[in-house]
N, C-alpha and C positions, 0 to 999 in steps of 0.2 A: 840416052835420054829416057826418063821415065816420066811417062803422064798419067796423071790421077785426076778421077772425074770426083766429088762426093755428092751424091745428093744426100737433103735433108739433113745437113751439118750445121752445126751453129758457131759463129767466127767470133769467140771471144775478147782476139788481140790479135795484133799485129804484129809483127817480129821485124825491129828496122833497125837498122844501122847507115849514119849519116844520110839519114834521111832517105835511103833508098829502102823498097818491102825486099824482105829476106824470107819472109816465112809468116803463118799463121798458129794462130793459138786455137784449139776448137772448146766445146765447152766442159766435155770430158777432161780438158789436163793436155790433151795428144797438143805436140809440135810437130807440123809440117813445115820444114826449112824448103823454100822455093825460090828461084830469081824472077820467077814472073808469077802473078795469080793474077785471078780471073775473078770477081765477084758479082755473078749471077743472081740478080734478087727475085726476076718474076715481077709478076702480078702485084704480089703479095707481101710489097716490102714494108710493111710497116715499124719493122724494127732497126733499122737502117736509119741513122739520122746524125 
């Protein structure tokens, strides 16, 4: 198993299949495929909505 932390990443899309998260989209273009993620907003989530 491989865990990946990012700070200061921005989560453009989601990545689902039957409605379960499969993975993220960042804003770069990168796909991270994942069965579980974690979204961490902080303080500071005003973009989040």
């Amino acid at each position: 198993m491989v865990e990946k932390i990012r700070f200061e990443s921005r989560v453009t899309d989601l990545i689902l299949a039957a409605s379960t998260i499969k993975g993220v989209v960042l804003h770069g273009g990168e796909s991270i495929k994942a069965n579980k993620v974690i979204l961490a907003t902080g303080h500071s989530a005003r973009d989040i909505f």
